[in-house]
C-alpha positions in Angstrom: -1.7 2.1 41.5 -4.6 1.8 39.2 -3.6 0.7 35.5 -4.7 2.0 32.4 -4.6 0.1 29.0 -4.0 2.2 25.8 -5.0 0.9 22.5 -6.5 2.3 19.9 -10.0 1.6 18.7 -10.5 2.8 15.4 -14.0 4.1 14.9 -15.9 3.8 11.3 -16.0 7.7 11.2 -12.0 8.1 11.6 -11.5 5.7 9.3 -14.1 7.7 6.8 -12.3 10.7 7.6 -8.7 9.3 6.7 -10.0 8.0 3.4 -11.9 10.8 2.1 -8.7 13.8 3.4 -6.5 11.2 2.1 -7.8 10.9 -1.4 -8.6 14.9 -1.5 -5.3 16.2 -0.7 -3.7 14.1 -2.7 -5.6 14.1 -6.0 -6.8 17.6 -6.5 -2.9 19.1 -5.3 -1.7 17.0 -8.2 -4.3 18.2 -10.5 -4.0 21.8 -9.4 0.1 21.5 -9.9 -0.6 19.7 -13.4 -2.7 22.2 -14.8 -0.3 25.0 -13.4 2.6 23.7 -15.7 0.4 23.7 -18.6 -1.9 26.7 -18.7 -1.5 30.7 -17.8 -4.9 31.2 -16.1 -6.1 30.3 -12.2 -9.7 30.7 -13.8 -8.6 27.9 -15.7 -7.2 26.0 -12.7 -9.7 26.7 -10.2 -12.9 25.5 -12.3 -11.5 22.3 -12.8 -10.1 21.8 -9.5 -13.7 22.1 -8.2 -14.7 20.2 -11.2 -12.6 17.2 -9.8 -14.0 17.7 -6.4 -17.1 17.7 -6.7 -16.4 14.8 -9.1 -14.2 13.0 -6.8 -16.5 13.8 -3.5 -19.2 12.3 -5.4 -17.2 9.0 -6.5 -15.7 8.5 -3.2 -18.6 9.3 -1.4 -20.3 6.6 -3.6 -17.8 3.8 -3.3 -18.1 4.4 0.7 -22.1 3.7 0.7 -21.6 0.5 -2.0 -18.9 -0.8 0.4 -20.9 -0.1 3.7 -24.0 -1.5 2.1 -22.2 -4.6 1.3 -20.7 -5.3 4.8 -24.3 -4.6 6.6 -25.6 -7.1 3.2 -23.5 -9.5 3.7 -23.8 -9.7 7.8 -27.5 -10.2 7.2 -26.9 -12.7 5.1 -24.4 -14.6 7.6 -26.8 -14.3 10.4 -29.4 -15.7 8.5 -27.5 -18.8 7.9 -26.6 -18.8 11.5 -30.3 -18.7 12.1 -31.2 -21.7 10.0 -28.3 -23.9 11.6 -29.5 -23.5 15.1 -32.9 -24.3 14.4 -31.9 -27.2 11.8 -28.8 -28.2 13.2 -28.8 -27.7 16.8 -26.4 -30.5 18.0 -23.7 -29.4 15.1 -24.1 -26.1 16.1 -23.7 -26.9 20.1 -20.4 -28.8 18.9 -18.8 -25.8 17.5 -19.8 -23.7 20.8 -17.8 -26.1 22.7 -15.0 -26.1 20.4 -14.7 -22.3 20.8 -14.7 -22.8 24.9 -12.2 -25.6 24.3 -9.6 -23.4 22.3 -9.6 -20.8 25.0 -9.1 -23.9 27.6 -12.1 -24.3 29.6 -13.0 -27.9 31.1 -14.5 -30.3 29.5 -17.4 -29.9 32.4 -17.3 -26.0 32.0 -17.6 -26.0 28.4 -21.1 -28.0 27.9 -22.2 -25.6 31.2 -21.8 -22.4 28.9 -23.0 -24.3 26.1 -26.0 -25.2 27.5 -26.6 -22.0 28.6 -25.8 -20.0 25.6 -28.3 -22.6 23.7 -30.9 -21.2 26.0 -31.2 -18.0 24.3 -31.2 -18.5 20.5 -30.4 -14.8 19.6 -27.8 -14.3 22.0 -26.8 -18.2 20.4 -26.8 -16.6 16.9 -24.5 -13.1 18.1 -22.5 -15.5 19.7 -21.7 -17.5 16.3 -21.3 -14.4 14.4 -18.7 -12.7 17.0 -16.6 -16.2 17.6 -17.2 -18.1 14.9 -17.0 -15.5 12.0 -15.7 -12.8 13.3 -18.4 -10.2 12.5 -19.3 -7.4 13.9 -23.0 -6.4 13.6 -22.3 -2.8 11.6 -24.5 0.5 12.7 -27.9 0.3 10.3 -27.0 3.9 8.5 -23.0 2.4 8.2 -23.6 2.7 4.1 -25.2 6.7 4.2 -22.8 7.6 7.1 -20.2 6.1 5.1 -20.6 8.0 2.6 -21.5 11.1 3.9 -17.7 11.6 6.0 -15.8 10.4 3.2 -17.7 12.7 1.0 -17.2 15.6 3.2 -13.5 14.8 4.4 -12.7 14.9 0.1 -13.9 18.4 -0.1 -12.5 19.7 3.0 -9.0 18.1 1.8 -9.5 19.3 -1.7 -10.2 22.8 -1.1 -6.7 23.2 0.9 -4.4 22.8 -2.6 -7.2 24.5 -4.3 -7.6 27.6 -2.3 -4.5 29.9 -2.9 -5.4 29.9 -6.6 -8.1 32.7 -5.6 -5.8 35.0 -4.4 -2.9 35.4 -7.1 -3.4 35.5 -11.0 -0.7 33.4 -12.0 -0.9 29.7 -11.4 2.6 29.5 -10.8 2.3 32.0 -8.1 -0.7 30.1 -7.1 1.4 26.3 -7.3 3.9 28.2 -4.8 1.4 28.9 -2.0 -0.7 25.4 -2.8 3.2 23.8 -2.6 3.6 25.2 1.0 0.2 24.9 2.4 -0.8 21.3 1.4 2.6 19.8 2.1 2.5 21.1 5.8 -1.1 19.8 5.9 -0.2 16.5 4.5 2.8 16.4 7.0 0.6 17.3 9.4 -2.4 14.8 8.7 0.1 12.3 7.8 1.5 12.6 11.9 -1.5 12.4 13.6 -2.5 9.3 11.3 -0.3 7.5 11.9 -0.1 8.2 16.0 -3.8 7.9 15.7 -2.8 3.9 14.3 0.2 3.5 16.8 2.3 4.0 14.1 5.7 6.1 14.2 4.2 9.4 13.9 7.3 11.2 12.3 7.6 8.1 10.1 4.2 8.3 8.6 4.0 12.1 8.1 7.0 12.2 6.0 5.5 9.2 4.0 2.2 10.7 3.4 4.2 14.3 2.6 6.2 12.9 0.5 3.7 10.5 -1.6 1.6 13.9 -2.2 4.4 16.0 -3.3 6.0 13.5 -5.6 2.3 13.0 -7.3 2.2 17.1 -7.7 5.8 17.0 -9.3 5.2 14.2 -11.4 2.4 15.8 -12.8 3.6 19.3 -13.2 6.6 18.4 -14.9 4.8 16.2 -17.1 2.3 18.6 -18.3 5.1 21.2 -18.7 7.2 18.9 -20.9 3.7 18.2 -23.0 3.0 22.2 -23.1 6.2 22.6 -24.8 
């Protein structure tokens, strides 16, 4: 019977995605609910809602590229160092090889075989180094602007789900009400396939991330009620 492994590889763009949808349902369905305890127009609501989307977009969608451009900075600047210790300090370098090979139990006769080999090819030496010894991962050239591009996206997309019932009714309490019922199924919802996504319990982690945004929404509602009056 043939045998199938399940584990879950999560991909730079699904972790993009859960950043930027987690942030922008959160944030703007607290703002939204704020603002709906304090003022009497959805004009009102709905301009800075998409004030603080664009805003936030732009802020997460920034902190994604400075974070991606770090990771691919500082690789390039580990693998550079590996670089000059082959060439410098070849012996040192053949040492730590074997060390690796020893660790997962190899021979002592196998281990300087595979070193010897893997010396024969310096950038496969180097790639080598960066996988076993530091644990690197050489990161996709456009990581930074990919980066920020889902996280970006994934803020609007999540921050237009609170925000969109306040177009249809003129009351922002009205509008809270619909906002209330749509983005706490969506967060339930996001929240379960998040956390199977991670091998997580699914029911578990929907009811965390549903109740997280709803407490954020009350807190603020309330507060800016008790501040309007």
């Amino acid at each position: 019977m043939a045998h199938f492994e399940k584990h879950f590889q999560s991909s730079e763009f699904v972790t993009d995605v859960v950043i930027g949808m987690s942030d922008g349902l959160t944030v703007p369905f607290a703002l939204a609910a704020g603002l709906s305890g304090a003022v009497s127009s959805t004009h009102i609501v709905i301009i800075a809602g998409l004030a603080e989307i664009a805003a936030g977009s732009i802020a997460m969608g920034l902190g994604g590229y400075l974070a991606g451009k770090t990771e691919l900075d500082h690789y390039y600047a580990e693998q550079k160092r590996e670089e000059w210790e082959v060439d410098n300090l070849p012996d040192r370098e053949k040492e730590e090889v074997r060390i690796i090979f020893e660790e997962m139990g190899l021979s002592a006769e196998t281990q300087n075989i595979v070193v010897e080999e893997i010396a024969k090819d310096k950038v496969k030496w180097v790639d080598f180094m960066m996988r076993n010894e530091l644990g690197l991962e050489k990161p996709h050239p456009q990581r930074a602007r990919n980066s920020a591009l889902n996280i970006g996206v994934s803020y609007i997309v999540g921050g237009m789900v609170p925000l969109t019932p306040y177009f249809f009714v003129t009351a922002p309490v009205d509008g809270l009400k619909l906002s209330a019922i749509i983005t706490v199924i969506c967060l339930f919802i996001f929240g379960f396939f998040k956390a199977k996504a991670t091998g997580q319990n699914p029911w578990g982690g929907a009811l965390r991330v549903m109740f997280i945004g709803s407490a954020a929404a009350s807190a603020a509602f309330f507060i800016a009620r008790l501040f309007n009056h």
